[in-house]
N, C-alpha and C positions, 0 to 999 in steps of 0.2 A: 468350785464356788457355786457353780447353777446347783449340781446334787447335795450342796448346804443348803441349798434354798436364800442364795445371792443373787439370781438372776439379773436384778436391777443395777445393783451393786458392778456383776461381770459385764453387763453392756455399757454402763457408765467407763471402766475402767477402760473397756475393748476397745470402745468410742476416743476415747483418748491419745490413746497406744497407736490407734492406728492410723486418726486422724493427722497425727502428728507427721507420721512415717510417710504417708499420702502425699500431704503437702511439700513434706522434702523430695520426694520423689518427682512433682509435680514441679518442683520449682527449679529442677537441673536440666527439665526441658527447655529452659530458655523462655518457659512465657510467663512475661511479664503480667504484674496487676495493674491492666490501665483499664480507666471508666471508656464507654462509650465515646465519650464527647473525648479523651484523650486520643484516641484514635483516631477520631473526623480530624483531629486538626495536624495529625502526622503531613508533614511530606513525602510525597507520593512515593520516593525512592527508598524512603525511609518504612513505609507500610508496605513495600512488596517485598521487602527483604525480610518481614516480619512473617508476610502470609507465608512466605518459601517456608521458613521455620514455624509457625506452626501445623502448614499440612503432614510435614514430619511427626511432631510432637504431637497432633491430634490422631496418629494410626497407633504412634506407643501409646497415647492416653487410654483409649477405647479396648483395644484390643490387647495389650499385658494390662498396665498400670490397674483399671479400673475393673478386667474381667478377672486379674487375679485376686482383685481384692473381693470380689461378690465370691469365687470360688473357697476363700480362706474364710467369708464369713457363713456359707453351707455346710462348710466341716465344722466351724465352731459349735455352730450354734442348731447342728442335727438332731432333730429327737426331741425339741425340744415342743411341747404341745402348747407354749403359746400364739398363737397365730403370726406366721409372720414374721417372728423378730428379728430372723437373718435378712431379708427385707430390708426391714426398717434399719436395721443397724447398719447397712453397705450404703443406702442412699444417703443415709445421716452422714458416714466417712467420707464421702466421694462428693457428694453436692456442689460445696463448696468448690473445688478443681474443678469440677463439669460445668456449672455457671460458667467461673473464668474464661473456661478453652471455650462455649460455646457464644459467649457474650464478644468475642472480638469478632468470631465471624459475623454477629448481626450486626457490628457497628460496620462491618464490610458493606454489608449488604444493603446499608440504608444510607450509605456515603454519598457523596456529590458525585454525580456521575460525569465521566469524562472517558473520550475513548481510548487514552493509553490503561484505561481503568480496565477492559475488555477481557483481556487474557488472563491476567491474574485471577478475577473474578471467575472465568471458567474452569481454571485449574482448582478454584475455592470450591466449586459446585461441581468439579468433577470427584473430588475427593471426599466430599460429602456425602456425595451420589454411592462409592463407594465402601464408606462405613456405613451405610446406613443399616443394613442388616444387624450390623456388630453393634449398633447402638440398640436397635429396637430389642437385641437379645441379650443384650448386658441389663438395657432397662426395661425388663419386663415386669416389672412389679408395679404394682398402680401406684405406691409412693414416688414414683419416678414418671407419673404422665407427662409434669413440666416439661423436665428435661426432653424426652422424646417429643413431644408437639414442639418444644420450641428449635430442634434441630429441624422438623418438618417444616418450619415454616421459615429459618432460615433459608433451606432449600428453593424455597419455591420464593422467596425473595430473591434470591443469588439468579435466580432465573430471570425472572421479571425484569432486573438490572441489565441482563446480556440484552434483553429486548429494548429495552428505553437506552440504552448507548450505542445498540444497532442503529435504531431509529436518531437519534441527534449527530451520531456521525456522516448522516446523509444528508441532515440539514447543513452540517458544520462543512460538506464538500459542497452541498447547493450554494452555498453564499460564502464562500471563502474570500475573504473583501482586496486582498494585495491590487493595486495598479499598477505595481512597476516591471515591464515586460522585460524580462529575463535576456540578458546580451544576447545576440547573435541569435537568437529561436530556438535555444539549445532544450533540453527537458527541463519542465518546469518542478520546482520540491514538490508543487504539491503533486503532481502527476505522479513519482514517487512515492513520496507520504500514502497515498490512496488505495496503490498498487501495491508495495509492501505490506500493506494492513490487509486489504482481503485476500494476499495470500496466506499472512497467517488465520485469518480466518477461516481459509480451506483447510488448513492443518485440523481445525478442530471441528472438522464437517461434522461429523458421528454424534457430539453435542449440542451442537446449534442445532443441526435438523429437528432432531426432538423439540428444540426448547419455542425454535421459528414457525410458528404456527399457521402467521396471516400473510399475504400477501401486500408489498409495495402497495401503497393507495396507487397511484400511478406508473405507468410502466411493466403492467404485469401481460402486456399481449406479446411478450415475444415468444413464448410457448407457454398454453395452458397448462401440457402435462411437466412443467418441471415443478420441484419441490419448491415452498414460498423462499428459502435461503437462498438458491440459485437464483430467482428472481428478483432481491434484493442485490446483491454481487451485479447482476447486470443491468439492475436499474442502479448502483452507486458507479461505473462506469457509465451511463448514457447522460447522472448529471455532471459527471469530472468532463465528457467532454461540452456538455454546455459548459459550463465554467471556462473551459481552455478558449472555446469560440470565442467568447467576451473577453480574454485575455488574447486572444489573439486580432482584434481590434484596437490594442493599444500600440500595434506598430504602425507606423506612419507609411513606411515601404509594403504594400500590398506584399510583393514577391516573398519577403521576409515573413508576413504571415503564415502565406501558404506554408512555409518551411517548418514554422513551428508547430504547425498543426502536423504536419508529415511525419518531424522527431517526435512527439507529444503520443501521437495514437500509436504510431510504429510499435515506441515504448511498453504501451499497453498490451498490444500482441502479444511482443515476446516474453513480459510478464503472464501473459495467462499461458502460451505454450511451453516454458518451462516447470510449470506447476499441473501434474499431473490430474490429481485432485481439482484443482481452479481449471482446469481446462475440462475433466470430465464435467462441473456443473455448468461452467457457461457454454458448451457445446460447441461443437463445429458450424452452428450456422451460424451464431454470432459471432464465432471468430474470421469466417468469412467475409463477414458485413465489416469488420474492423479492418479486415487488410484491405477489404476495396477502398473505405475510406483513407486510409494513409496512401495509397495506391494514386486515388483520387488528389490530392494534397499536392504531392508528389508532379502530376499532372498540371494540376491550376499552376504552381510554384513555375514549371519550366512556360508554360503560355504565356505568364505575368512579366518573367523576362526576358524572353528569347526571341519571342516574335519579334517584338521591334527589334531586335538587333539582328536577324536574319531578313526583316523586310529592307535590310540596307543592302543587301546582296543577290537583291532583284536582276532582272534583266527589263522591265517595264522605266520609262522615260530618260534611257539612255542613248537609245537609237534617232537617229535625226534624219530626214530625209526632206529634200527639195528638188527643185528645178536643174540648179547647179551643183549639187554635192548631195552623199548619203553615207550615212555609216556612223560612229560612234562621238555622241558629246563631250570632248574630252572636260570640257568645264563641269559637266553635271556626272561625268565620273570621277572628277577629282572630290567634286561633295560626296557624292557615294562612298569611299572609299575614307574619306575624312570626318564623316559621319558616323560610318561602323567602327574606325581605330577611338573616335570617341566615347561611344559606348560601349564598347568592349572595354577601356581601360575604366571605368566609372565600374562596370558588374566585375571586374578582375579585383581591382580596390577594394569598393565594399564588400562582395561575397567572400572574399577569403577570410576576411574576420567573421562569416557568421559560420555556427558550427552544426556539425552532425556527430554525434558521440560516436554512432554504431559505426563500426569500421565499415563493415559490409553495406549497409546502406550508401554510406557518404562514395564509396566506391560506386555501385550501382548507378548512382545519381551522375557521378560526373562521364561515364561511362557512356547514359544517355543523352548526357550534354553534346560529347561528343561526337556520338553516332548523329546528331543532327545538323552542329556548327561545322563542323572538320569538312565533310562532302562539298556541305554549301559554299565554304570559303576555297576550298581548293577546286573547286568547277568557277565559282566566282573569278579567280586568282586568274586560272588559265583560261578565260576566256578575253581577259581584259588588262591584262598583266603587259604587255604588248604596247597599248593604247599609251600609259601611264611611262614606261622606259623610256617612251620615245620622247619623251618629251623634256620642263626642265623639273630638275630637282626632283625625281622619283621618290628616295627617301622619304620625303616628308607627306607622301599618302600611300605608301604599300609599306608600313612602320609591322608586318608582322608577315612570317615565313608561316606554311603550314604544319611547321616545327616548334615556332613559337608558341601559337594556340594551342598546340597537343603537350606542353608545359605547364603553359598558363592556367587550361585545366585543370593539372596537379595540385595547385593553389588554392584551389574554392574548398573552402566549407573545416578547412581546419585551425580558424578561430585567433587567427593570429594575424598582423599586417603582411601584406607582400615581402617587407625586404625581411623581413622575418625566415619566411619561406626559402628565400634566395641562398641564405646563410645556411639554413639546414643544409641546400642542396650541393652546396659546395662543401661539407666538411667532410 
């Protein structure tokens, strides 16, 4: 037809023929023709299952569909000495499809932003990042500038978004509004939530680094030389645990505080030391600073309630001495002794419903408990143990053996009432 001098005629036809083929081709990829504004109002689970599928369908688009099509219109239309027409005729074929696939990712990129939005989004801009080459060399021809600028500025939109959901995930951890303190002090969701999310976001260091430019407005002195991503990670834990302090004044029981704050950071730890990645950016000195703080926790929690019940096992205002007699009150050691079996069972009671997830923790803890009640009550015991037999009804103030205690012990911190516990121990 061209060597009749049909040329018009042959690209009319070719236009047609292959148009056609294009489209079918284009449409067993599974991507749908939806506007912009169909897209914004996808549900979320329903637009990530889309991105999955098109970042597939966008590698066969670019790279067969659309490079074999510019390769079939080079042979066609070789030799021909009008400027251009293999050109013009591949953009005129393909346009249409390239729109399409390129038009979902913008209505990605200019969506509402939310931070389960985050990941998808990067995998959107990583796979972008990726074709880009195969785009800029499929559409080399100046009939094709659209297309190429508007995949470039897709791009650097898709970027922008990791930045602006970076930055609102940290507002949405600074005021995370809940007041109702979690039973027992156990880990809190959002501590969690928090934690789970910048480990995935260590997953994808190698993209964010690039993309994280500036630095935390606040929070960025805990090392100059780290990259501005790492300083964000460390400043979204310094506001999770102001958040957690404020949630941790909504216990009425101080002791129970400190607990939560103990489980709560602990938590964070050993989230950053099992994530290699999240552990090489937030570094060894911040994760020292986290363990002295649960460490610390830990500390306040056993002062808040042990003291008092170990200052009942004093040797101060027991001793009597006069003119006619000296040696032991037995009336102020019957308080003594009647005062400690009553606090001992009120922190036996309440602390065994409050809970420690971490095995080894909760182990640790009672462990310490131990190591300070057990000595004191059995030097307490035997020095005055004596005083109390002799007298009447012993039972009813030496109500615990130093066998009991080392039981009782066992008790704490695994979230469930005492006779609960009892029953375990008996099956």
């Amino acid at each position: 037809m061209i060597s009749a001098g049909y040329l018009r005629e042959c690209i009319q036809v070719y236009g047609s023929v292959r148009k056609s083929a294009v489209d079918s081709s284009f449409r067993r990829l599974g991507i749908e023709k939806l506007s912009i504004g169909d897209i914004q109002r996808l549900e979320w689970d329903a637009l990530e299952s889309k991105i999955r599928r098109w970042i597939r369908a966008a590698k066969v688009c670019v790279r067969i569909l659309f490079a074999s099509e510019k390769k079939l219109c080079e042979q066609i239309f070789d030799g021909i000495e009008t400027a251009a027409v293999d050109e013009a005729c591949f953009v005129e074929t393909v346009k249409g499809p390239a729109v399409q696939l390129f038009n979902f990712a913008e209505a990605v990129s200019i969506s509402r932003r939310s931070p389960e939005k985050m990941f998808k989004i990067l995998d959107l801009h990583d796979a972008l990042v990726d074709l880009m080459p195969d785009i800029e060399s499929v559409f080399d021809a100046k009939s094709a500038d659209s297309i190429r600028v508007q995949a470039a500025e897709i791009l650097s939109r898709l970027a922008e978004a990791a930045r602006g959901i970076l930055s609102e995930f940290e507002n949405a951890v600074l005021r995370e509004p809940s007041k109702i303190p979690v039973p027992g002090g156990t880990i809190h969701p959002l501590t969690r939530y928090v934690m789970n999310y910048i480990s995935l976001i260590s997953d994808y260091k190698q993209t964010l680094i690039e993309l994280i430019m500036s630095k935390p407005s606040t929070g960025s002195r805990y090392s100059e030389s780290k990259p501005p991503l790492a300083l964000h990670l460390i400043w979204i834990i310094v506001i999770l645990q102001f958040n957690l302090d404020g949630k941790s004044k909504l216990y009425k029981d101080v002791s129970l505080a400190h607990l939560f704050m103990m489980n709560n950071v602990h938590y964070i730890v050993q989230k950053v030391k099992g994530s290699m990645e999240l552990r090489e950016m937030i570094g060894d000195d911040y994760l020292r600073k986290l363990t002295g703080k649960f460490r610390q926790s830990a500390t306040n929690y056993q002062r808040a309630t042990w003291v008092g019940v170990l200052y009942c096992l004093r040797d101060e205002g027991l001793h009597v001495s006069g003119s006619f007699s000296s040696g032991v009150s037995k009336s102020a050691l019957r308080e003594r002794f009647k005062s400690f079996n009553g606090m001992f069972e009120e922190v036996h009671r309440t602390q065994a419903t409050w809970l420690i997830p971490d095995t080894q923790l909760r182990e640790e803890l009672r462990i310490s408990i131990s190591e300070h009640l057990i000595p004191a009550y059995r030097s307490f015991l035997g020095r005055f143990r004596s005083h109390i037999e002799s007298g009447r009804h012993p039972e009813n103030y030496i109500k615990y053996s130093v066998e009991d205690l080392e039981s009782a012990v066992l008790d704490f911190f695994e979230g469930c009432p005492v006779s609960q516990h009892s029953r375990k121990r008996s099956q």
